[in-house]
C-alpha positions as CSV (number, residue, x, y, z in Angstrom):
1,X,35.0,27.5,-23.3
2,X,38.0,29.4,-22.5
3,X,37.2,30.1,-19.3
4,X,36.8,26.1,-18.8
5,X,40.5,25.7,-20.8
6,X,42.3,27.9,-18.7
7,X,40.5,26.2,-15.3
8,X,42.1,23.2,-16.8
9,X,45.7,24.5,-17.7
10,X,45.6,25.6,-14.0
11,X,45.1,22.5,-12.6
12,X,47.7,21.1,-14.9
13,X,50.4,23.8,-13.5
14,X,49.6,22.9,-10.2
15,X,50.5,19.4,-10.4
16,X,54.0,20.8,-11.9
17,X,53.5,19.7,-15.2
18,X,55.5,22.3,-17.5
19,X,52.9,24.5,-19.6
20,X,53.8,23.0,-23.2
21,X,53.6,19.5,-22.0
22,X,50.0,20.9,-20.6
23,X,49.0,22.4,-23.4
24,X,49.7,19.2,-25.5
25,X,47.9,17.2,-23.4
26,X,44.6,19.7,-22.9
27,X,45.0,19.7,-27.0
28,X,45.0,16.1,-27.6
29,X,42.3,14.9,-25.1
30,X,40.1,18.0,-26.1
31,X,40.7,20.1,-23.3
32,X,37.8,19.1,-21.3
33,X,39.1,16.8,-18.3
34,X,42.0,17.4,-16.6
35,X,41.9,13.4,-15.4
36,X,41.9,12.8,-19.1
37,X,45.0,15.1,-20.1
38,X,47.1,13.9,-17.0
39,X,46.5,10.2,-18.2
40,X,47.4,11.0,-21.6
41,X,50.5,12.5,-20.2
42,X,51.3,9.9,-17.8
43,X,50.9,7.5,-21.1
44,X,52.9,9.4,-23.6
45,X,56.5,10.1,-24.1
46,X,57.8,13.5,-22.9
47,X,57.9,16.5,-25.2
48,X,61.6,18.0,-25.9
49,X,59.9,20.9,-23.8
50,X,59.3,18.5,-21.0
51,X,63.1,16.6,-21.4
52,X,64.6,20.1,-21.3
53,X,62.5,20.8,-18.2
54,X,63.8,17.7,-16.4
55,X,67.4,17.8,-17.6
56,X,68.0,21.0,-15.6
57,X,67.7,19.2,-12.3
58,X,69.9,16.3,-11.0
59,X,67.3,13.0,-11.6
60,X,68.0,11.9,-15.1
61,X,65.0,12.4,-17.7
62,X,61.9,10.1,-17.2
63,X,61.5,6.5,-19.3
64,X,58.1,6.7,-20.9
65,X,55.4,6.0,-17.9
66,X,54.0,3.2,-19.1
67,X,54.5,0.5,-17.8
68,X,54.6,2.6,-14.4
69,X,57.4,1.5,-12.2
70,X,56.3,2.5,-8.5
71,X,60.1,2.5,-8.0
72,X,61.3,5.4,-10.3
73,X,59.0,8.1,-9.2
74,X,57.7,10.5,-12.2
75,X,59.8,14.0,-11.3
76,X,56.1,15.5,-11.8
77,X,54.8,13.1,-9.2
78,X,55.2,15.2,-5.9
79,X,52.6,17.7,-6.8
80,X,50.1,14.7,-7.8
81,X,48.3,14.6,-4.8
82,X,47.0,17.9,-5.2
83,X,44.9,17.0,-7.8
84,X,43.0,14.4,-5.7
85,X,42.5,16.7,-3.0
86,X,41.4,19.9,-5.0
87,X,40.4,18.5,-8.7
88,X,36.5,19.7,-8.1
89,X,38.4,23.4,-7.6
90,X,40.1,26.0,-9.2
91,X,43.4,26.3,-7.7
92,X,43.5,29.9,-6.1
93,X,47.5,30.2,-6.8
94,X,49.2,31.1,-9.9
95,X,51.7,29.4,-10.9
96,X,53.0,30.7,-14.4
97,X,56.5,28.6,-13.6
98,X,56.3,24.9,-12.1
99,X,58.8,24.4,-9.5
100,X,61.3,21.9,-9.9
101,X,60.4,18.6,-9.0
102,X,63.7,18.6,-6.5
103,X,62.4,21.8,-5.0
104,X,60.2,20.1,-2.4
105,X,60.8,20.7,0.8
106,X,63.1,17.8,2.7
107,X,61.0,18.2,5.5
108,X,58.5,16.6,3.1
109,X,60.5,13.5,2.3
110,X,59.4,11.3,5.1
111,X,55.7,12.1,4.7
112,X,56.0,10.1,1.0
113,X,58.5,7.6,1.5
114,X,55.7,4.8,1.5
115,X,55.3,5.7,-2.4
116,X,54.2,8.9,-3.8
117,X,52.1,7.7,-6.6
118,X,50.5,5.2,-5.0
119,X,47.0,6.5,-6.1
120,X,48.8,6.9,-10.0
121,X,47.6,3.3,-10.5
122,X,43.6,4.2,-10.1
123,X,44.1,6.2,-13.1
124,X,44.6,3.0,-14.7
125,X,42.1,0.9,-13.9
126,X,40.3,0.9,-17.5
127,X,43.8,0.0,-18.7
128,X,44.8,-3.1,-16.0
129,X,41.0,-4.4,-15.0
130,X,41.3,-6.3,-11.7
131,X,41.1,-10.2,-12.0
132,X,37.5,-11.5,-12.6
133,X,36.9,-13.0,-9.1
134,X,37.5,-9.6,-7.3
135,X,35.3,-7.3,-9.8
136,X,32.7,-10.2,-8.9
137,X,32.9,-10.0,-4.6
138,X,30.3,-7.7,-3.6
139,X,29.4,-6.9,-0.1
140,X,28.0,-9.6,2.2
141,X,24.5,-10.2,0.9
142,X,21.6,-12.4,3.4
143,X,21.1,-15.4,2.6
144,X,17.9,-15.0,1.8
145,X,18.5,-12.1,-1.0
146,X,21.3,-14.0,-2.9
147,X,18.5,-17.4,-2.9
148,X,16.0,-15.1,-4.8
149,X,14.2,-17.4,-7.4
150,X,15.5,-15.8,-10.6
151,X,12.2,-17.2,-13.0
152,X,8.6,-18.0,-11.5
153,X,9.1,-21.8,-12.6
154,X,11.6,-21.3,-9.2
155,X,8.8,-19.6,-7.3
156,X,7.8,-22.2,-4.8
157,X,4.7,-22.2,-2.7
158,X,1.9,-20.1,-4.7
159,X,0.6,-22.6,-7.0
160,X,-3.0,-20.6,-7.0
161,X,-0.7,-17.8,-8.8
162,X,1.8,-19.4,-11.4
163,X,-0.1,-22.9,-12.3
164,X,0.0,-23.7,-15.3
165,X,-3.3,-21.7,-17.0
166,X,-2.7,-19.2,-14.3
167,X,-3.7,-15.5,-15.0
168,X,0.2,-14.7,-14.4
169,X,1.4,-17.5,-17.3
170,X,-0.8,-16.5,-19.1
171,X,0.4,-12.8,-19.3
172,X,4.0,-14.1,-19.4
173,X,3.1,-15.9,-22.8
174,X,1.2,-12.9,-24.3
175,X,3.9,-10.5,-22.8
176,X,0.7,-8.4,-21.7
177,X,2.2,-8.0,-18.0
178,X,-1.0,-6.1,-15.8
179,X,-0.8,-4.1,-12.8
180,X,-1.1,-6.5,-9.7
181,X,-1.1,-5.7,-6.2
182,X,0.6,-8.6,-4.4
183,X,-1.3,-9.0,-0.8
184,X,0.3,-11.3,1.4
185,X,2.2,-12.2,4.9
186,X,6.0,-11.4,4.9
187,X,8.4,-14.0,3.5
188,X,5.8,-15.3,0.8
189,X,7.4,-13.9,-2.0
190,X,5.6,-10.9,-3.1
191,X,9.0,-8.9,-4.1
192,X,10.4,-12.3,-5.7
193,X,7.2,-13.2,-8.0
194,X,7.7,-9.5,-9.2
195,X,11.3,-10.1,-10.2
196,X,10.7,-13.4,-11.1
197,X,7.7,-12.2,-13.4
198,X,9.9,-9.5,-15.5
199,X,12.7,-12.2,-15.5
200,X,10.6,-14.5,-17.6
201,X,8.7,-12.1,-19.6
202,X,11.8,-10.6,-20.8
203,X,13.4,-14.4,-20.9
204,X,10.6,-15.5,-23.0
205,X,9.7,-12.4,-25.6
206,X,11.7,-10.2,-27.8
207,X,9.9,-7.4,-25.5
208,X,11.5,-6.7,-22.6
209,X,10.7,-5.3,-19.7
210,X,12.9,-2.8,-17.0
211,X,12.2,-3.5,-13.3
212,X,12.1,-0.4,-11.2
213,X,11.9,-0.9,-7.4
214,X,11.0,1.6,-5.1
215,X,10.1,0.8,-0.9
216,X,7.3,3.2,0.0
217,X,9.3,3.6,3.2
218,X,12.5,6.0,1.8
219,X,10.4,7.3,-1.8
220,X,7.9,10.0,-2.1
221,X,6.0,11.4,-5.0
222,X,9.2,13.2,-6.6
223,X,11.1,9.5,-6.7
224,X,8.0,8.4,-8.1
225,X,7.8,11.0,-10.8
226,X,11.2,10.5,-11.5
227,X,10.6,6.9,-12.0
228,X,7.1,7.7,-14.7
229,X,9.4,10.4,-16.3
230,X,12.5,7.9,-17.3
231,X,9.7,4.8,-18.2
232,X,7.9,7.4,-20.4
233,X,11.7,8.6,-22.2
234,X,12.7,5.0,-22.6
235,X,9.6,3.6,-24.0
236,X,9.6,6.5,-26.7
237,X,13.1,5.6,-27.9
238,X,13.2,2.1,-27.6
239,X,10.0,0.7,-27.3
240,X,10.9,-0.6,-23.6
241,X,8.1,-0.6,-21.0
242,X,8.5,-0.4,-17.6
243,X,7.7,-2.3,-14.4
244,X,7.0,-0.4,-11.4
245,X,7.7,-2.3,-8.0
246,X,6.5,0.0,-5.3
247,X,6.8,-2.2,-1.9
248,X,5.2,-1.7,1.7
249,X,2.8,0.4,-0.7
250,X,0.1,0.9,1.8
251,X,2.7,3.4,3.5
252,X,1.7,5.5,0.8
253,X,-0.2,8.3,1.9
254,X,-4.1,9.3,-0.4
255,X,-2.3,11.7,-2.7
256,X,0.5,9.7,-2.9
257,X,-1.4,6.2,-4.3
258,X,-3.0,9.4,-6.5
259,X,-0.3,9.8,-8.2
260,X,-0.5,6.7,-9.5
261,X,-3.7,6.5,-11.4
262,X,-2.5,8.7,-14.3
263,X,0.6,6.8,-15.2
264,X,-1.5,3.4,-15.0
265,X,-3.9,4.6,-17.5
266,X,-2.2,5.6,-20.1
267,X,0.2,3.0,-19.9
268,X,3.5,4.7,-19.0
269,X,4.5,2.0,-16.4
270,X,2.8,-1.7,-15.4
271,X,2.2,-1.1,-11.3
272,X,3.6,-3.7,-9.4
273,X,2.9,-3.2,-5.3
274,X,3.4,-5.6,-2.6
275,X,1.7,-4.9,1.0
276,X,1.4,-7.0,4.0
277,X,-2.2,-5.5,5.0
278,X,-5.2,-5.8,3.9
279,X,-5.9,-3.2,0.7
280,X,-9.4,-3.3,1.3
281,X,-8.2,-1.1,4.1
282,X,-5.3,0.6,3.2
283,X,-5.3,1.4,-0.4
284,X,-7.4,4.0,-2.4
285,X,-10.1,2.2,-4.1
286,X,-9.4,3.8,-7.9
287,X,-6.3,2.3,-7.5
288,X,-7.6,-1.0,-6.5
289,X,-10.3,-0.4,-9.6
290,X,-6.9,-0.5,-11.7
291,X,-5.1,-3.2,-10.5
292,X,-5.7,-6.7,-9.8
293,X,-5.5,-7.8,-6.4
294,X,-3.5,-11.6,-5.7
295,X,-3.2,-12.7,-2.5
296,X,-0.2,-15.2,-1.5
297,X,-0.4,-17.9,1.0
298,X,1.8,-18.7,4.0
299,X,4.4,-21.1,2.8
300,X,4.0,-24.9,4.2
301,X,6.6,-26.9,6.1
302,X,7.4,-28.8,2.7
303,X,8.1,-25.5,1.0
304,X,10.6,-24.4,3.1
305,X,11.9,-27.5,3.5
306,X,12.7,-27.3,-0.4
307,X,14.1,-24.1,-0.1
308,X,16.4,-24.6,2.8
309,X,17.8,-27.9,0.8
310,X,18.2,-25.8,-2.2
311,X,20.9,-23.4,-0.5
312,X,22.9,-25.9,1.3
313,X,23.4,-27.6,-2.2
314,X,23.9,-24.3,-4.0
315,X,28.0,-24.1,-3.8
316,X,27.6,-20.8,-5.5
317,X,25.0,-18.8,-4.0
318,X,24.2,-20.9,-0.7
319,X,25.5,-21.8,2.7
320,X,29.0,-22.3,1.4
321,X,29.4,-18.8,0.7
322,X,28.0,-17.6,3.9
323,X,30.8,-19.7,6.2
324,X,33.6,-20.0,3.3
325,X,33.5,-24.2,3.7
326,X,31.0,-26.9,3.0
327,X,28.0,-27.1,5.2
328,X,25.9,-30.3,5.7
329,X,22.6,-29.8,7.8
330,X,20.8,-32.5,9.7
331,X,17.2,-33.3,8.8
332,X,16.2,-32.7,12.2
333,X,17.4,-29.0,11.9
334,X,15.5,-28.5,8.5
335,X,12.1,-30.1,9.8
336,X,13.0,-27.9,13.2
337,X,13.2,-24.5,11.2
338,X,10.5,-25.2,8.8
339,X,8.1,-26.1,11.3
340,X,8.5,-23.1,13.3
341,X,9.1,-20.0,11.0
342,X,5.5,-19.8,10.7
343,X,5.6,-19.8,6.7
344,X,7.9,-17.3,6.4
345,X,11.1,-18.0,3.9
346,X,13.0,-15.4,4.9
347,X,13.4,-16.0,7.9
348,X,13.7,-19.8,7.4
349,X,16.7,-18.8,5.4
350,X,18.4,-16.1,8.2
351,X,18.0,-18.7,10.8
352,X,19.5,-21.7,8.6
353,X,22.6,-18.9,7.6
354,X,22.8,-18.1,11.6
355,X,22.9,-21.7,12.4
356,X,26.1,-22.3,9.6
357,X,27.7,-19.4,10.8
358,X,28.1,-20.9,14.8
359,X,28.9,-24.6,13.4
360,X,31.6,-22.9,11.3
361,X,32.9,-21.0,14.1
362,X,33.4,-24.2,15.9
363,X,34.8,-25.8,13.2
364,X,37.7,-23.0,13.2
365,X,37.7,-23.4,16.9
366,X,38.3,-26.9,16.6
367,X,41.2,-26.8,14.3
368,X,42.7,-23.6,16.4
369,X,42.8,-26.2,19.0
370,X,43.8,-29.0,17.4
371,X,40.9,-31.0,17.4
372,X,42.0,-33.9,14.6
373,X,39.3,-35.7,12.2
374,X,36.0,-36.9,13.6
375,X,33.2,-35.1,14.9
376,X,33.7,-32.2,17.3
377,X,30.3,-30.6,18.7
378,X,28.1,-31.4,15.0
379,X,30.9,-30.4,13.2
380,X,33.4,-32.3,10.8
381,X,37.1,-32.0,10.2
382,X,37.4,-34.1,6.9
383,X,40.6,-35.7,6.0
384,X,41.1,-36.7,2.0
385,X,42.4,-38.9,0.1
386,X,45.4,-36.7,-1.2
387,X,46.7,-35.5,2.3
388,X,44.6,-32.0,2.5
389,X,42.1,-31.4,5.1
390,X,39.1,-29.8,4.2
391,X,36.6,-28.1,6.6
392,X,33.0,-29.2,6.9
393,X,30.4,-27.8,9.1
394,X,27.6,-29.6,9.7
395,X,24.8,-27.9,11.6
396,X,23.0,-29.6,13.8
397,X,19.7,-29.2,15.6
398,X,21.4,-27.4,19.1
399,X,22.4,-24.8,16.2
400,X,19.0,-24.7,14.6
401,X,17.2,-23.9,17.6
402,X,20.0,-21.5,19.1
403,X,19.5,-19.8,15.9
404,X,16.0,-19.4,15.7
405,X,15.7,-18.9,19.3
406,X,11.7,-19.2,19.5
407,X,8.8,-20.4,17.7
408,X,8.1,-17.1,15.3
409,X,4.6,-16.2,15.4
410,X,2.8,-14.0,12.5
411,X,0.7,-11.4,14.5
412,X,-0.3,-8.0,14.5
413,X,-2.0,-6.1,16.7
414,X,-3.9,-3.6,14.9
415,X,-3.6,-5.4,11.3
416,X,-5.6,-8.5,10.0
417,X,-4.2,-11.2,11.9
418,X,-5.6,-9.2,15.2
419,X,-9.3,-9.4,13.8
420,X,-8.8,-13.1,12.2
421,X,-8.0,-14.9,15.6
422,X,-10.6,-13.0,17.2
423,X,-13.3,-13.8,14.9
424,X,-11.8,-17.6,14.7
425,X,-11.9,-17.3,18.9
426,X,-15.8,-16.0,18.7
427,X,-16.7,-18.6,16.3
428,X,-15.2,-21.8,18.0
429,X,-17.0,-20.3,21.3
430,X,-20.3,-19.7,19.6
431,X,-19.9,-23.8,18.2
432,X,-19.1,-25.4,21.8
433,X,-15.5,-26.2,20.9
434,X,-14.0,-25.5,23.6
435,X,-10.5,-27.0,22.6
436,X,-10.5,-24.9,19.5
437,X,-11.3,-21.8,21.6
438,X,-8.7,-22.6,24.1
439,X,-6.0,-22.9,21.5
440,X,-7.2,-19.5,18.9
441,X,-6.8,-17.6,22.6
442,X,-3.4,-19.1,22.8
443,X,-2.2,-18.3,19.8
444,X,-3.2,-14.4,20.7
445,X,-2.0,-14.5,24.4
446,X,1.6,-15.7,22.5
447,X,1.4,-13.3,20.3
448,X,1.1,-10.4,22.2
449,X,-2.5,-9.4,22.3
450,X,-3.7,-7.1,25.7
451,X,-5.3,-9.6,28.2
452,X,-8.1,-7.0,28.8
453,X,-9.3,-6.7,24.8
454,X,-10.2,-10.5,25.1
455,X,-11.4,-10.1,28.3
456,X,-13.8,-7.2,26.8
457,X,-14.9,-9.2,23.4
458,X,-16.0,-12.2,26.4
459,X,-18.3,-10.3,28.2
460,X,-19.8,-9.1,24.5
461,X,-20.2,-12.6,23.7
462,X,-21.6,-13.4,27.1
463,X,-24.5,-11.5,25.9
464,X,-24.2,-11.9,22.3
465,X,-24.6,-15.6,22.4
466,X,-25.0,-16.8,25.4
467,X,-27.6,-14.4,26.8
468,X,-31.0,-15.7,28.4
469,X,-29.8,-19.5,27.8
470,X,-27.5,-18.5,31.1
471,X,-27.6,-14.7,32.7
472,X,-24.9,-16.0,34.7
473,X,-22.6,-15.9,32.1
474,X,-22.2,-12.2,32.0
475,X,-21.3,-12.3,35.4
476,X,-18.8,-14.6,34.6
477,X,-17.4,-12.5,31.7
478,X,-17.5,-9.5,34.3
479,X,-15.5,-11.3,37.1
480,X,-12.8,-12.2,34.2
481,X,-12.4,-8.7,33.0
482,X,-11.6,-7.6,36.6
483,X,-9.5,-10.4,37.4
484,X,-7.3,-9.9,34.4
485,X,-7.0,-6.0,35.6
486,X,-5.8,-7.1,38.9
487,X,-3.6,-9.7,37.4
488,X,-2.0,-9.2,34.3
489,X,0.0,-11.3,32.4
490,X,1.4,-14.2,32.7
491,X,-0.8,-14.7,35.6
492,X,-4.5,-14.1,34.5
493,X,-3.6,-16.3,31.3
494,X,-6.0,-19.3,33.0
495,X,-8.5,-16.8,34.5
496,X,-9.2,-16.3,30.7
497,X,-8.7,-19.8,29.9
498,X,-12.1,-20.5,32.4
499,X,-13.9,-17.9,31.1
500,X,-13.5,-19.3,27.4
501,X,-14.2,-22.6,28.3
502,X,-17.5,-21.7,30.3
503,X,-18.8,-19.4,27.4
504,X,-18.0,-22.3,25.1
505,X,-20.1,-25.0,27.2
506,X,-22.6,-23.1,28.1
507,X,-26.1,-23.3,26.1
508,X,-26.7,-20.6,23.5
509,X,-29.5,-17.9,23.0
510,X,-29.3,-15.5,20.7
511,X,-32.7,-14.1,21.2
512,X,-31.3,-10.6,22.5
513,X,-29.3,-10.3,20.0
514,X,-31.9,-10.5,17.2
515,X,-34.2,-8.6,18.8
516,X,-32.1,-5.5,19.3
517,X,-31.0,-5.6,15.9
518,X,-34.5,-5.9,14.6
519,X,-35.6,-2.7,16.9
520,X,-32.9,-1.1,15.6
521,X,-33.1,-1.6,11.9
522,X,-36.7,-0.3,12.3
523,X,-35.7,2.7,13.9
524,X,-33.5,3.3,11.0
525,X,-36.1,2.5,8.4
526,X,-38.1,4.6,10.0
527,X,-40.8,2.4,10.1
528,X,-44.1,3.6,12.0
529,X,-42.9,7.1,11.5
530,X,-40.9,7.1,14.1
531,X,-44.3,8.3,15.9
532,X,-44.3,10.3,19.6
533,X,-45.1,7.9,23.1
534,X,-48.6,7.7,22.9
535,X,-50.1,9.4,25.9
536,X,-51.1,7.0,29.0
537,X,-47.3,5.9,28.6
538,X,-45.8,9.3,29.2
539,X,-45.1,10.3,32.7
540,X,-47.3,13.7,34.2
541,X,-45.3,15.3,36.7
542,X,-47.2,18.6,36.8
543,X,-51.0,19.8,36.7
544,X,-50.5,21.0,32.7
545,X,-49.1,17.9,31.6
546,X,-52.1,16.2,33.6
547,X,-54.4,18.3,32.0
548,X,-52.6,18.1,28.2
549,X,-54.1,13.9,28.9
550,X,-50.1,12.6,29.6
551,X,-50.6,9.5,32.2
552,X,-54.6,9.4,31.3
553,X,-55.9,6.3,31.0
554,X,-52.8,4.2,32.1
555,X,-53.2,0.7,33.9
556,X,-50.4,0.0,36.8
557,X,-50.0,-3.6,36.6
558,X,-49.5,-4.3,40.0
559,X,-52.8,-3.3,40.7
560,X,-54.6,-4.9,37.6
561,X,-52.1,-7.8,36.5
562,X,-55.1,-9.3,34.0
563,X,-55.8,-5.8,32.3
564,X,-54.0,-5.8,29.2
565,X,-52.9,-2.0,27.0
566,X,-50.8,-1.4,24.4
567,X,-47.0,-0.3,24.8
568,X,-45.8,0.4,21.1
569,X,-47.0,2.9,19.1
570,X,-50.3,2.6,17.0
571,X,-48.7,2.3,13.7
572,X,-46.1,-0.7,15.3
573,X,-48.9,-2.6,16.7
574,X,-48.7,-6.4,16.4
575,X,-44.4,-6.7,15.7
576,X,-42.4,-9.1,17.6
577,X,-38.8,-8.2,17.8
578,X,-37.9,-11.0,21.0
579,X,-38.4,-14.5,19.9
């Protein structure tokens, strides 16, 4: 402790304050922060110690600091700055005597005539709060963050989930919140229904819950244990549970999603996780035994159009904050961007922000110019009743589509949109719709899929379904795979086109197909043993396999096409695996 007091005292003398006033102030703030004992200086009137100090020199003795007056410098003030620079260490010099204050060098002067205790007034700031508005600003958030539903009656789009006898309501009313996994395409609002869900649990109990987010992508196990170890302190002292929001969860790693399980039993945290692939696949199945799986739908054009209408009207959270001025959009732009985001919210709600942001730069371009009342490019310069002009921009649909650029397609080649169109493209194939083929190998072509995977799952189907209805169409299938190798895309785009719409016309057998399955299965089964070839059907290349009876008693056909022998063994005699 006296090793902590003199570190303190030291700091004190090196700012120039004289050692009684330092001393004073260590004693009256408890000698434990040196920030602490130079406010309580800068606060209090000087000791006689500290007016006999300052009477020696020419500058008369100092008026009690507060209120500080940035034009009478404190004589202690020059050596200030030191503190800010070396306040996490002990200064190496000592200095049993503080200089004068008018012993600083004049070669100094210039360096502080802007105003040496400019930083004395963040010292302050518990004393002089800045106004409300500017402790409110925070830094630029999306669009899309600040629109968050707050409560799931905002939630729009996942009826299934938050109806009214719901298994989520229902939780909310008992406050008995369960660990969910949230399964669904981006922009649905898995990370929103979690907020949303401790919003309204805590809204609607006396029990309240504390949300804990975490993004598999930047957290490992220790962030994780960290998280368990403060939900497990705060429910023991104030009966508080945790919710654990773990998002992009498939990230995790086996051992990782293990160090889950524990905590989820015994009720240290409720799991929250929200993944955009299929858990089947990607998560561990004792966690999926703990947790309940909910998958969210794809939002519908009517769903976003309700939430892009909500934040043009929201003054306080919406557009208007985004651009600084009113924004109007045009139903054409709304329908434009909700048809074509795919069902994704967010970014429905980046390309609407975009789209205000250029039609309120050409509002300010307009008035830099001089461009007077009336419309100017979809934008508005309004003129009031009272003489002051206010700026509107209204976004048009030129802005929409600049800002969304293209249609945005949900797609993913290795995850479960891949294996969806694929099986949707099979199926329409395999029921003669060749329209509905034509348009699933669209939608892959457009989003990205490899030209030769199609190609390859057409000449399985060329087989698979097709087979001895028309031979010809593995040739077909063939001829497409290498035309789409010498090709690529853009180009071999209606070389698959053809192919799909032949294998989609042509008649179906899937004769070969069933009967290599059957064979297989009893291969598998192991039924007949699995015996050897019988004899006359194995071939007798040499004069001991002659003699051992291989080849004896075999018929050629050729020579005898009415003779009839058996070909499977003895034990599989009589089955029919080609119909």
């Amino acid at each position: 402790m006296m090793e902590e007091n003199e570190m303190e005292m030291e700091q004190l003398l090196s700012m120039g304050f004289p050692d009684e006033l330092a001393a004073q102030a260590l004693a009256a703030t408890g000698g434990k922060s040196t920030l602490k004992a130079t406010e309580w200086i800068l606060n209090h009137k000087s000791t006689p110690a500290a007016a006999t100090t300052t009477t020696t020199t020419s500058t008369p003795p100092p008026p009690p600091p507060p209120p500080i007056n940035n034009n009478n410098p404190s004589p202690f003030q020059p050596k200030l700055d030191r503190f800010f620079h070396f306040h996490s260490k002990p200064s190496t010099t000592n200095n049993s005597s503080p200089p004068p204050p008018n012993a600083v060098p004049q070669q100094e002067q210039p360096q502080k005539s802007t105003n040496p205790i400019s930083k004395r007034p963040k010292l302050l700031l518990s004393k002089n709060p800045l106004p409300q508005q500017q402790q409110n600003d925070k830094p630029h958030e999306p669009l899309a963050e600040r629109m968050r539903p707050r409560t799931i009656d905002n939630v729009v789009g996942q009826d299934h989930l938050l109806g009214t006898n719901s298994l989520l309501r229902s939780a909310i009313q008992c406050n008995r919140l369960p660990s969910i996994v949230l399964w669904g395409p981006p922009g649905t609002g898995k990370t929103s229904i979690a907020k949303a869900i401790v919003n309204s649990c805590s809204s609607s109990s006396s029990c309240s819950y504390r949300f804990v987010s975490l993004s598999a992508v930047t957290s490992g196990v220790k962030d994780v244990r960290d998280a368990v170890e403060d939900a497990r302190k705060l429910r023991i002292s104030y009966s508080k549970r945790t919710v654990l929001f773990v998002d992009e969860v498939h990230r995790f790693n086996k051992s990782q999603q293990d160090s889950f399980l524990p905590v989820i039993e015994d009720g240290s945290i409720v799991f929250m996780g929200a993944t955009t692939e299929n858990p089947s696949f990607h998560l561990i199945t004792p966690l999926l035994s703990r947790c309940r799986v909910l998958t969210l739908n794809p939002l519908k054009p009517h769903h976003v159009v309700l939430l892009l209408k909500r934040a043009t009207d929201d003054l306080d959270k919406g557009l208007a904050r985004s651009v600084g001025m009113r924004v109007d959009v045009n139903e054409e732009a709304v329908e434009f961007i909700s048809a074509n985001c795919d069902g994704d919210a967010r970014v429905a709600l980046n390309a609407l922000e975009i789209a205000a942001i250029s039609a309120a730069a050409r509002v300010h371009g307009d008035q830099s110019k001089g461009v007077e009342g009336g419309t100017q490019g979809g934008n508005l310069l309004e003129n009031e009743e009272n003489g002051v002009c206010s700026l509107k921009a209204i976004v048009a649909l030129d802005y929409a589509k600049e800002a969304l650029q293209s249609k945005h397609l949900a797609y993913d080649k290795d995850g479960d949109e891949h294996y969806n169109l694929i099986s949707a493209l099979h199926k329409s194939m395999r029921g003669s719709d060749a329209d509905a083929a034509i348009y699933w190998l669209a939608r892959m072509l457009e989003g990205g899929e490899q030209p030769l995977y199609i190609a390859r799952r057409l000449i399985r189907f060329a087989s698979e379904d097709v087979g001895l209805a028309d031979p010809s169409a593995l040739n077909q299938a063939v001829a497409c795979y290498q035309a789409c190798h010498f090709l690529g895309m853009p180009e071999c785009n209606v070389i698959l086109a053809q192919c799909v719409a032949y294998l989609a016309l042509a008649p179906k057998s899937v004769s070969v197909y069933r009967a290599i399955e059957a064979a297989q299965k009893v291969v598998r089964e192991s039924v007949g043993q699995n015996e050897g070839v019988p004899l006359h059907l194995r071939n007798a290349p040499t004069k001991l396999m002659k003699e051992l009876g291989y080849a004896k008693d075999y018929i050629y056909p050729p020579d005898n096409p009415s003779a009839t022998q058996s070909y499977l063994p003895p034990s599989l005699q009589g089955y029919k695996f080609l119909d």
